[in-house]
Structures are given as C-alpha cells and as structure tokens.
N, C-alpha and C positions, 0 to 999 in steps of 0.2 A: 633339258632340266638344269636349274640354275645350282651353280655350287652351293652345298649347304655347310657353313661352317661352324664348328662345335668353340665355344667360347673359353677363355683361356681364366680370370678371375673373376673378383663380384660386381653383382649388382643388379636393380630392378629392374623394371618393366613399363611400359607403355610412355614410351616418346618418338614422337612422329617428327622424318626430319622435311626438309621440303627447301627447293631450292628451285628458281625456274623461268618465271615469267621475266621480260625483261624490262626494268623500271627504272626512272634517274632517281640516283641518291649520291650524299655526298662522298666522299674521294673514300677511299678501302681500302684495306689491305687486298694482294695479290689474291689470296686464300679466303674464303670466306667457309663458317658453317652454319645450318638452321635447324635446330632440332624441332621436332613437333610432340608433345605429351599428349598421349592418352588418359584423358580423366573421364573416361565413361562408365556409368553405372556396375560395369561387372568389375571393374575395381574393386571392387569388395569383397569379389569372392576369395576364400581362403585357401592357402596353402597348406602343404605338409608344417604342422607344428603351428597349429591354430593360429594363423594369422595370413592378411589379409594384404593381394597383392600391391594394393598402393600403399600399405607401410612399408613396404620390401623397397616399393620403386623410391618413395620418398627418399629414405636411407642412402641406396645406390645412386640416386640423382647430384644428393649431397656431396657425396664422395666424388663422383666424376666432375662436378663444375670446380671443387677444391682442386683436384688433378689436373686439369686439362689444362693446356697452354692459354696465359689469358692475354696473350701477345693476338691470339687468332679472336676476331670480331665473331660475334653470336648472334641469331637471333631466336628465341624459343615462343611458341606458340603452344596453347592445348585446346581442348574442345569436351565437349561434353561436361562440363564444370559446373555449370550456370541454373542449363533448365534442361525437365525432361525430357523427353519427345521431340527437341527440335534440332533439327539436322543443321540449321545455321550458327549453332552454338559452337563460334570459333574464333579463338581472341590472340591476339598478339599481346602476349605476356611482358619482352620486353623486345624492344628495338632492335637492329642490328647495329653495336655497336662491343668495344671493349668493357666484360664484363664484370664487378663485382660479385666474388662470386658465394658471399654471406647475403648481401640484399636478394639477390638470384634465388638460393636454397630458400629463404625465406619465401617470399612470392609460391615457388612449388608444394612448398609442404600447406600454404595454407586452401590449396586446392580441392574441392569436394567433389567428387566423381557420381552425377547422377545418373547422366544423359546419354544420346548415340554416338555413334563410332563414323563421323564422314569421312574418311580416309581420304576418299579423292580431292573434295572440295578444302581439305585443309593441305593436302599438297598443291594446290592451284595459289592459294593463298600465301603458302611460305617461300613460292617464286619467286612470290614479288618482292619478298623483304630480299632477295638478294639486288646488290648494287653493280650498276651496269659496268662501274669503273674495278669489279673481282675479274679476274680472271679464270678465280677457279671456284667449286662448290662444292662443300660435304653433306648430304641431305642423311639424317640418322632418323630410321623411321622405325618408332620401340611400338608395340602394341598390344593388346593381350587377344584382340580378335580382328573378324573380316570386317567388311564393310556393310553397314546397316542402311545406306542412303542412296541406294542406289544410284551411287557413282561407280565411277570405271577408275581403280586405282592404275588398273592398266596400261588406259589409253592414256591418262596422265604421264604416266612414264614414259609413253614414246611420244611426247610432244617434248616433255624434257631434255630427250637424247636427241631432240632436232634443233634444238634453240641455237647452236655456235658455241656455247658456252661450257667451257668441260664440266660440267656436273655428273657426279656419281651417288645414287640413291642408293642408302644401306637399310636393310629392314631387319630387325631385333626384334623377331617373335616372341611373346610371353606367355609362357603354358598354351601353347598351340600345339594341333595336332600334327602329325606329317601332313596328311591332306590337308590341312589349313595353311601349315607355312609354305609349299608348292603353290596354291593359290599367290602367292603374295610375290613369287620369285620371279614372276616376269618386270614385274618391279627394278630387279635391280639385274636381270638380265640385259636390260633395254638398255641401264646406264651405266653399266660394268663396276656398279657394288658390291658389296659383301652379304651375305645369306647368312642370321643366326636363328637358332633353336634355342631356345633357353626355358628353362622349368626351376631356377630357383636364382634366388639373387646371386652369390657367386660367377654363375652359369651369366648371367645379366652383365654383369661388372667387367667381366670377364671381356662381352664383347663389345660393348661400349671401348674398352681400352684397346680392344683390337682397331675399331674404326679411326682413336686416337691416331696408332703406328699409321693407319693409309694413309689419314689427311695429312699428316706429318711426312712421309714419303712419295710424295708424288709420282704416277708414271713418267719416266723421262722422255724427254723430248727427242722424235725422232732426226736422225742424221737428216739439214738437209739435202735434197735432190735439185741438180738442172733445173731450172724455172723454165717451164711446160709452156708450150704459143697456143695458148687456144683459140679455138675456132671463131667465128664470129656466133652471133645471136639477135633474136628475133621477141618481140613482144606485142600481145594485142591483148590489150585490157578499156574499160567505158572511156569516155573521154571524161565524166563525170561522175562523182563516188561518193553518197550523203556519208558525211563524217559516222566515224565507227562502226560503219557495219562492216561484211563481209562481201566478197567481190572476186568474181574468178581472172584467173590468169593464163591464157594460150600462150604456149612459148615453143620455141624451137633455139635448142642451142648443144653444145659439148656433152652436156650431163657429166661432168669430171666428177671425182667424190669429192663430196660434201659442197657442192654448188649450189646456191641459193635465190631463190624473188624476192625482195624486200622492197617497202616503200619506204620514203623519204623527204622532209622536205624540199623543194626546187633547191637546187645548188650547195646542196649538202658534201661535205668530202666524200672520196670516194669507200673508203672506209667505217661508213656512217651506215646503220641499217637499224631499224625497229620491228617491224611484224614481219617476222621472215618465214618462208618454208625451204625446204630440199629438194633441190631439181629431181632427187629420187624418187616424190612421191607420183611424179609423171605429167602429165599436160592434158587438159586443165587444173591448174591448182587454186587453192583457198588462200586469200589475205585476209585478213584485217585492217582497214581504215584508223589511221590515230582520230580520236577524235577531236578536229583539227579544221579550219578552213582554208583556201586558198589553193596555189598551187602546189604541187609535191611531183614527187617524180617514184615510177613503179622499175626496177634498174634490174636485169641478169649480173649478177656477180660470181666472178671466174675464184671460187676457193682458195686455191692453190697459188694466183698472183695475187687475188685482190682486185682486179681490174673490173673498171665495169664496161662486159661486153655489146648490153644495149640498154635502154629506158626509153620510156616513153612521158611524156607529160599528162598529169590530168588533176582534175580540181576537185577538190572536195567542197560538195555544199551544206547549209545548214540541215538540220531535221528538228522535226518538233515531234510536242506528244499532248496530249489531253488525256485528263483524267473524271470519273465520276462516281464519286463516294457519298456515301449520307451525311447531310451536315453535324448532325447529332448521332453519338454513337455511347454506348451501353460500356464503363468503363468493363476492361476484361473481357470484350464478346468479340465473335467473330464477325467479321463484317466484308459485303461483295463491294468488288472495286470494278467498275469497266473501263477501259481505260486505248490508246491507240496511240502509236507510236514505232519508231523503228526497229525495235525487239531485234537488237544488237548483240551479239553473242555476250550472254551474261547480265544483260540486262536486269532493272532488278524493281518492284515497287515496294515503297517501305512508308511505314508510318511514325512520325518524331517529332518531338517538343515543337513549338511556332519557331523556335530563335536558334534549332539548332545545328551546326557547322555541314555543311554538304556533304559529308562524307560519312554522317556519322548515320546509325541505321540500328532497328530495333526490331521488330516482327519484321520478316519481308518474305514474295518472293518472287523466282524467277521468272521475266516475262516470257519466257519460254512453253511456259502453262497456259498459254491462251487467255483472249480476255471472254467472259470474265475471270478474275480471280479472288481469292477470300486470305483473309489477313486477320490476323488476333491483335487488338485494343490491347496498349499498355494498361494496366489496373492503377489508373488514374486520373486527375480531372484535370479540365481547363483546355487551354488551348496547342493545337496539335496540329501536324500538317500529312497528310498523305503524298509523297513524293515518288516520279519515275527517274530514277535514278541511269546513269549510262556506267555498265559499269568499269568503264578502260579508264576512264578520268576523273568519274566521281560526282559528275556534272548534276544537277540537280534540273531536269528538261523541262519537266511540268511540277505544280505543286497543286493543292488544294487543301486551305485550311477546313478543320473542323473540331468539333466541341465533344471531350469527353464528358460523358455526365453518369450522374450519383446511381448504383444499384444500391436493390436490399436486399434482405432476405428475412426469412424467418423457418423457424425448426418449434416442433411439437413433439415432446418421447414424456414416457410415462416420470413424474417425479423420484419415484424410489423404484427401483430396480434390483431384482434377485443379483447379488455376485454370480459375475460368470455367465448370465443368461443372456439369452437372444432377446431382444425386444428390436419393435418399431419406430421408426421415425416421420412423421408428416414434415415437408420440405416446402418451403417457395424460396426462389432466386432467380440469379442471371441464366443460370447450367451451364456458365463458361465450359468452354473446351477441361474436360479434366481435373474440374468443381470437385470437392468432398464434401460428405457430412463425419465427422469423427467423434470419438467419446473419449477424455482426455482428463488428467487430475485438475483440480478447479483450481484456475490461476497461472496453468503449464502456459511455456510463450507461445507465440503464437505458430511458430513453426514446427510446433511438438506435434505427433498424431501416433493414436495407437490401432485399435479397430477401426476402420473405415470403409467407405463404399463411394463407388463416384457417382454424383448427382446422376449421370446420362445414364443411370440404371431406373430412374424413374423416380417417383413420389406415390405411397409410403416406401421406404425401404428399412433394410434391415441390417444392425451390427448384433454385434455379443461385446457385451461388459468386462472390463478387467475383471479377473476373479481379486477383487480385492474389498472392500470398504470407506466409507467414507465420502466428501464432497466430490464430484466431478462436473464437468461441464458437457455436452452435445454440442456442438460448435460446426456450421456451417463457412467452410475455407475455400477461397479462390486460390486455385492450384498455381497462377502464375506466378503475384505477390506471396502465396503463405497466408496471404491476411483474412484476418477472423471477420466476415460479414455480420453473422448472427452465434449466439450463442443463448445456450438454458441452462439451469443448473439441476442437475441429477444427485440421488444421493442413492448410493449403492450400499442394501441391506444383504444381514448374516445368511447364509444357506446352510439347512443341518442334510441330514441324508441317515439311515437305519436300513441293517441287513439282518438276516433270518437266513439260516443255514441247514439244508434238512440234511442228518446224516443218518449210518456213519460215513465217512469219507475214505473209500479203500485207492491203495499206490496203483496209479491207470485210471484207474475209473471216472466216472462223472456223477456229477451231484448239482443239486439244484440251489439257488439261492434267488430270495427272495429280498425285493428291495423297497426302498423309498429314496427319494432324494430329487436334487436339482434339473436331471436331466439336462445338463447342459448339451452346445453342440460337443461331439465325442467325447463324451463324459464315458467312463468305463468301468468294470466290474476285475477285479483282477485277483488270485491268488498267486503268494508269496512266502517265500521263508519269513518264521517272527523274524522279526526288528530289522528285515531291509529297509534300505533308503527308501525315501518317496518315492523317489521315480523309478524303481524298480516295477517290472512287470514281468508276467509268465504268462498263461493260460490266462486270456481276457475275451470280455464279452464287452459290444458297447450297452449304454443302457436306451440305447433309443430301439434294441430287440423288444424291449416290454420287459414286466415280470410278472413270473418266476424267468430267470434265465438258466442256462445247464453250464455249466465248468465243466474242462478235464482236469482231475487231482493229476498232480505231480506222480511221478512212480518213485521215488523217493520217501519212505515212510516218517514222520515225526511231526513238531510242532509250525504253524503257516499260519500266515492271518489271511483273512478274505476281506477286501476294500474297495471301497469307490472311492475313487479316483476323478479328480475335475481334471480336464486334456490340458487346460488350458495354464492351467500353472505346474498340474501335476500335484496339487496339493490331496492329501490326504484325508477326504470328507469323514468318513467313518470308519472301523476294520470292526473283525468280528474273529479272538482267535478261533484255531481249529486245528482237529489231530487229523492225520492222515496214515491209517493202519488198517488192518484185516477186519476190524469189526466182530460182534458177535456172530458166529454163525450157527444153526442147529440145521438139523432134519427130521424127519417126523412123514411116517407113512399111514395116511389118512385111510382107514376103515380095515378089510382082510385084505390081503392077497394071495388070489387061486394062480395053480401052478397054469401058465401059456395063457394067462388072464391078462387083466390093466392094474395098476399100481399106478395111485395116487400119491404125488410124493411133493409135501409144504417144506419150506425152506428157508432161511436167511441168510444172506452172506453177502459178499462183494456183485457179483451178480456180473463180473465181466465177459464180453462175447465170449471168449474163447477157454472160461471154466466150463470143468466138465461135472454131473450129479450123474454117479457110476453106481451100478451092483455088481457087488463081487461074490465069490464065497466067505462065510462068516469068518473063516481063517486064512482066506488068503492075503500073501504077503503085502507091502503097502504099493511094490510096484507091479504088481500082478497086473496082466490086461483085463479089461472090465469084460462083465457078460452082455451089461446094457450099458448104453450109458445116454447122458443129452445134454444140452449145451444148456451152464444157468441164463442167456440171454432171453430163453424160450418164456422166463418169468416164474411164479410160485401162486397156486400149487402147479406143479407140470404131470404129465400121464408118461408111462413107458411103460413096456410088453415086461411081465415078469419072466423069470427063469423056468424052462418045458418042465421043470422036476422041482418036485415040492422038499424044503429043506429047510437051513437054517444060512441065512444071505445076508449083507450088509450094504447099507449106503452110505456113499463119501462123498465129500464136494471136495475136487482137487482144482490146486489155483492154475492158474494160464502160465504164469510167468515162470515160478519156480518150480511145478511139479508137486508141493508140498498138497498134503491130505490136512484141509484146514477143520474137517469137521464129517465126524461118520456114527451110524446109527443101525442099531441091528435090531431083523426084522425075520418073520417066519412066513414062506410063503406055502400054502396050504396044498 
C-alpha cells in the first residue's frame, strides 16, 4: 500500500505531471519538472460553498507557478480541454523550458474542461518533454478522477521506474475516494513519489508545496562502493530489424541491479543508450528499433561500471505502409481507412491540412486497432491528407490526399410553440458522430445550446422549449466545430393554466384538485404556505397523473396556496388560495333506531382513516369509551349495531390526531 500523505497548505486540483520517455532536447538544467492538468469535463463539478473544482484549481495553480522556483525548467500539459469524447485530447501547453509565470497562469485559467480523463496516454506524453541531458524528474500528477481511456496508468509507471533516469511520479488526488486514490498509488509506488488526498483547495496547495520541498531536496547520493568485475555477457538478437518496431533480446549475462539492453548507433560511446530495458525483466526481452537506418549496435551494459559487457551488430531496414481512404469525404463524418504497414508500437493514422508539418495530427488513431479503421473528418473543406504516421519520430510513412466537401442540413418544428412544451422536430444531415438539434434565443452564437437531443437518436425527435417567450431559433449543430448547419426560426407563445379546488381541506387529509394547463414535461401541482417562494414545494402531484389529482393537506392548520408549477423554470403558472382546518362537520341519524338493531348514521367532516363516529351514553363524559364506534374512512351515510337497551345515546366524530370530539348529535334509540 502506497503512503498516503495529508497535505500541509492551499490549493487546487487536477494537474497531471509526467516525465519519462527518452527524447533529445536542448541542454537543461540538472532537475527538470512536467506537470500535467486535468481539464476534463467533471471539472465542473462543485465543491463545498457552491463552487466548482476548476475555479479552485485555477486559483491554486496561480499561486504555485508564482511560488515555485523559476530557476527549475517546466513543462505543463492538459487534456481534456478541447473536445468531448476524445481520448486524444492532449496538448502541450508550454514547452519545457524557464517559466514566466503571469504568461503560464494566464494560458491555465483560459482552459475549458469538457472531455475525458487519459491518464496513461498523457503520462507517455509528458516523458517525452523531459530532456535527455536532465538528470533528474518531478512528474506532479493532480487529478480529480481515474482513468476513462482505457489506459494502464499503471504500467505507465513501471516503464518510467525502468528508463535510467531518476524520475519520481507524485499524484494529487482531487475529491477522490480512498478507493479511488489507492487505485492511483501504484503510480508512485513504482517511482518512489509522493501520495496526496486532497478535498478542498488549501488541502491542494498544501501538497503541491509539499512536492515543491522533494524536488527541491533531492534523495542523496549513495556512498560509493569498490567497482564490482563483472562477469562476462552474451547476446543473440535478428541480424536485421525494420526500423521502429519492436524485436526480442536472448541474453545471458551478471543481471547486477539495474543492468540494462539498449541499442545504439555503430560506435556510439560506451555510455550512449536510447530504447533500453532491465536485465530484471529476464531473457527474452523487448526493444524498440530508433527509427533509423543503417548499422546500430544491440550492447549488455554492466550498471554499476558502465561497461559494455557484450553487443552484437545489426541493421536496421526501411519499412513502408499504404493507405486507402475515399477520395471525397463528407466534411465532419466518419470515414473507413484500410491501410498496411509496420504497426510500430504507437503507431498512429491521422487526418491533416495538404501542407501540414509531419508531426502535427488532428482525428487519429492507433494502428494497434487493426485495419480497417474509422477516423472523424475535420468540419471543413478543401484539401487534406490522410497520413500513417510512425510514432517514435514523427515520420509521415505513407500519405493519401483527399477532398473535404460541403454538407447540409435542414430542420422542420412547429412555428409558434407553447412555453415550455415538448414539440417535434423533422431533421436531415450529416448525423456526424455526436450531431445536435437545439432550441436556442434567436441570434445566441453559435456555441450556445440549451434543450437538445443528438441527431443519432433518429429523425423526428423531440426537445422541450425554454419556458420563456419570444424569438428563438431550432438550429441543427455539428458537435465537433459548434457550427450552426441549419437553423428556423420559432417563436414561443404565453401558457395560462386554471385550478378548482374541492373542499374543505382538513390538517392530514387529502383533497382533490382539478386542473387545466400546459402539461408540460414534469410540470406539477403543489400546496404551499401563502406567499412561499416559487420554488417552494410540499405535497405534489405531477400533472401528467390527469385530472382531477388528490393532495395530502399539510397537518398544519391555516392559510396555503394550491399551484401549478412549470419544472422547468419552476415558474408559477396559476395558484388558487386555500384554508386548511376542521371544516364543518354534523351528524344526523337517518330514520328510528331499535334497541340491538342498525343505525343509519350521515355525516360530514374531515373524513380521515383513523377518525372515529362513536355512540356513547347521552351523558357520558367526552373521554368515555365508546359503545360502538366505526372508522369515518368507511364513508357517509355508514351502518353500526345500536345499543342492546333502548335509551337516550349520542353520536360524536372524534379527530385521529388530537382526540378532540369535533362534532356530536343526540339520538333516542327505541
């Protein structure tokens, strides 16, 4: 179980740090750090004191890049920013170098948190911004959840703690559970980090400035030791290795700790190593190929001295790839790509401008997916290139131009529209991946949406109206751009609504009301103290029961309104007041009654289950036990057995609640 430490001052949430792959960059400081921001859509959920985690992070991120040594080089990334749903949303914010750190805060705060959470894929990423010429690494990984991309943040972590390079991964949980920050701890188990818990910004700031003091104190360097004679070593790898892929290694040698395979070019120093692993993981092991041509040498190196105990020579050859995509493609749709090639670890197919830079990459994904595979059109025109990209170098293998071209659309809903109601919409479009139709104030931009439904739900479909008035627009929007395809213009008319109340209304009880009105979706019927707020509610019925509908009255006797209520603003269509008390009540024994006979007995009152319509003696006291009695639920007129002896008796209605005799009537039974 990884140590879990409790954080000492402030600050927010979700920055991922990442440090790892081994990449040339120019000269560095000894120390380098890469933080990673989480800007993914649960961002927004809110904290204690109604506010929302990324204004907390925003704030504490501020503070720490102002605090933090700007002597020590940065590189910061985040993810999730961009777009929704896609796992490849993950950007290098700024470079690894020395920070300003007003341009920095800026850049963060203007970050918009839609998307998912790659954890792993953005720690592979922020490897590479470290530079081969650091010596050392602080990876600060803040986040407010797990992993949505099914990546292994995991296995991430122990290729990190295998690279040579002292890196130490720290993770700053945000509003995570136990069981969710234990998930995260083998993280920094692997690369002897630091473990936080954090639930509010203070709690945040706190541990950020704790990860400060480690990068700042570095573990000391052990005493050296005697320089160890290692044994000799053994190597058998291809004689030839198509550049960038992967390629096993037989070896036999010392296994001393932290012993390594690496390749290299022919007659590299001995000190020289790129795609390495640790003789720990055992024989046969995994390389990777630079991607690279010519001779290279595959070399055992002895840890401890440095020495290389054996190598073998072998050559790397070229590799190619083909691809085959439709010439014409539907701007914003998804489109099959088939395609062959060396599907190189990470490999990747991506679609981009005709002119532009090898490296740079928009929809993509990994050729690891098999061909074929399906890929999403930028939402725009002209000319474009579908490219298999290698991804160790960046290399651009194969290409295939082709031609984004023009969609339409168009949408069909009723001109005027009740406030607040559901109506329909007839659609034609692209149904890009994740299309809307919305209903929106006429003239909002185009990124605005309020009621919505996604095309891939079919044609007609169905919104609900602001409960408001006035001009609006139906706007049919490509989810990737924002951008307005089609739009109509709608105009949203008044809704009234009318209630009828049957009483009287007794404390407990229930009582029926009768309605009219919009029936909107969850539109409701509700009683209330007079003059609550709108949004107040008690005892509700929706209106999509029908009417008449049944309330329970409050037990609380006095003045209440009864109202329909729209869900959807919570505005207040109509009320109707109303008193809530005992009501009149009488009794009245219908024709004679003979002694050990029926008695016929009419009534009004509250009528609740648990009143009771009692015969007593004519003078017995008010809390005397009854001779008969029967529940008023039974209704009016009700039947009960008279008394065996002919006299002079009375009938009472006593309430449920309090015991009180609300109402009594004297009677002669014969």
């Amino acid at each position: 179980m990884a140590r879990l430490n409790q954080p000492r001052s402030l600050l927010p949430a979700t920055l991922l740090p990442a440090a790892l792959l081994l990449v040339s960059a120019p000269a560095m400081a000894e120390r380098v750090g890469v933080l990673v921001l989480d800007a993914s859509g649960s961002m927004w959920n809110r904290m204690d004191g109604d506010i929302t985690r990324i204004e907390v992070a925003r704030d504490v991120i501020d503070e720490y890049l102002h605090d933090r040594d700007p002597q020590l080089p940065l590189s910061v990334l985040a993810y999730g920013h961009n777009r929704r749903g896609d796992c490849g949303d993950i950007e290098v914010i700024a470079s690894m170098a020395l920070q300003d750190a007003d341009t920095l805060a800026a850049q963060v705060r203007a970050l918009n948190p839609q998307g998912m959470t790659p954890i792993a894929e953005s720690l592979l990423l922020a490897a590479e911004q470290i530079p081969r010429t650091a010596e050392a690494a602080d990876i600060i990984l803040v986040t407010d959840g797990l992993e949505t991309c099914e990546g292994n943040p995991c296995a991430v972590a122990a290729r990190l703690a295998e690279q040579g390079l002292a890196i130490r991964a720290h993770v700053v949980g945000f509003g995570l559970s136990d069981d969710e920050i234990q998930q995260l701890s083998c993280v920094t188990e692997q690369t002897g980090g630091e473990l936080f818990q954090t639930h509010s910004g203070a709690e945040l700031a706190g541990a950020l400035s704790r990860v400060e003091e480690v990068a700042a104190d570095p573990e000391p360097e052990p005493e050296p030791e005697p320089e160890p004679q290692p044994a000799e070593a053994t190597l058998n790898v291809p004689a030839e290795i198509p550049a960038g892929s992967e390629f096993e290694v037989s070896w036999e040698g010392p296994d001393d700790t932290r012993d390594y395979i690496t390749i290299v070019p022919a007659g590299a120093p001995e000190d020289a190593y790129e795609s390495y692993q640790r003789t720990g993981r055992g024989s046969p092991l995994s390389l990777t190929a630079p991607d690279a041509l010519g001779e290279h040498e595959v070399r055992y190196i002895h840890n401890d001295t440095k020495r290389v105990l054996a190598s073998q020579t072998v050559t790397l050859t070229p590799i190619s790839a083909a691809l085959q995509a439709p010439e014409e493609i539907p701007a914003g749709s998804e489109f099959t790509i088939e395609w062959e090639g060396p599907d190189n670890p990470r490999d990747y197919i991506t679609i981009v401008p005709a002119d532009a830079p090898e490296d740079a990459y928009e929809s993509y994904q990994r050729t690891s997916r098999g061909s074929p595979l399906s890929l999403t059109a930028p939402d725009a025109l002209g000319s474009y290139e579908v490219r298999y990209v290698v991804q160790q170098s960046k290399r651009v293998l194969a290409s295939q131009p082709v031609t984004l071209t023009p969609v339409s659309a168009h949408v069909k809903a009723p001109e005027e529209i009740p406030a607040g109601s559901e109506f329909e919409v007839d659609w034609e479009g692209p149904d890009n991946p994740r299309d809307y139709i919305t209903i929106v104030p006429a003239g909002a931009p185009e990124d605005v949406y309020e009621s919505y439904q996604r095309t891939s739900r079919g044609s007609p479909l169905s919104l609900t109206a602001p409960d408001a008035l006035g001009n609006y627009e139906v706007r049919y929007v490509v989810q990737q751009s924002r951008r307005v395809l089609a739009s109509q213009p709608v105009t949203l008319t008044p809704v009234t609504a009318s209630l009828m109340v049957s009483g009287p209304i007794v404390p407990g009880g229930e009582f029926e009301v009768e309605w009219q009105g919009p029936d909107n979706p969850r539109d409701y019927i509700t009683i209330v103290p007079a003059g609550a707020p709108e949004d107040a509610y008690e005892s509700y019925q929706r209106t999509n029961r029908g009417s008449p509908l049944t309330l329970a009255a409050p037990e609380a006797p006095g003045d209440y309104e009864v109202r329909y209520v729209i869900q959807q603003s919570r505005r207040v269509l109509a009320s109707e007041p109303v008193s809530v008390g005992a009501g009149e009540v009488s009794l009245n024994v219908e024709g004679s009654a003979e002694a050990g006979g029926v008695v016929n007995v009419a009534w009004q009152g509250p009528g609740r289950y648990e009143d009771f319509i009692q015969i007593v003696a004519a003078d017995a006291p008010d809390d005397a036990e009854a001779i008969r009695e029967a529940r008023a639920s039974q209704g009016s007129p009700l039947q009960m057995f008279a008394p065996a002896s002919a006299g002079e008796y009375e009938l009472r209605y006593r309430a449920s609640d309090s015991g009180e005799i609300l109402g009594r009537q004297q009677f002669q039974v014969k």
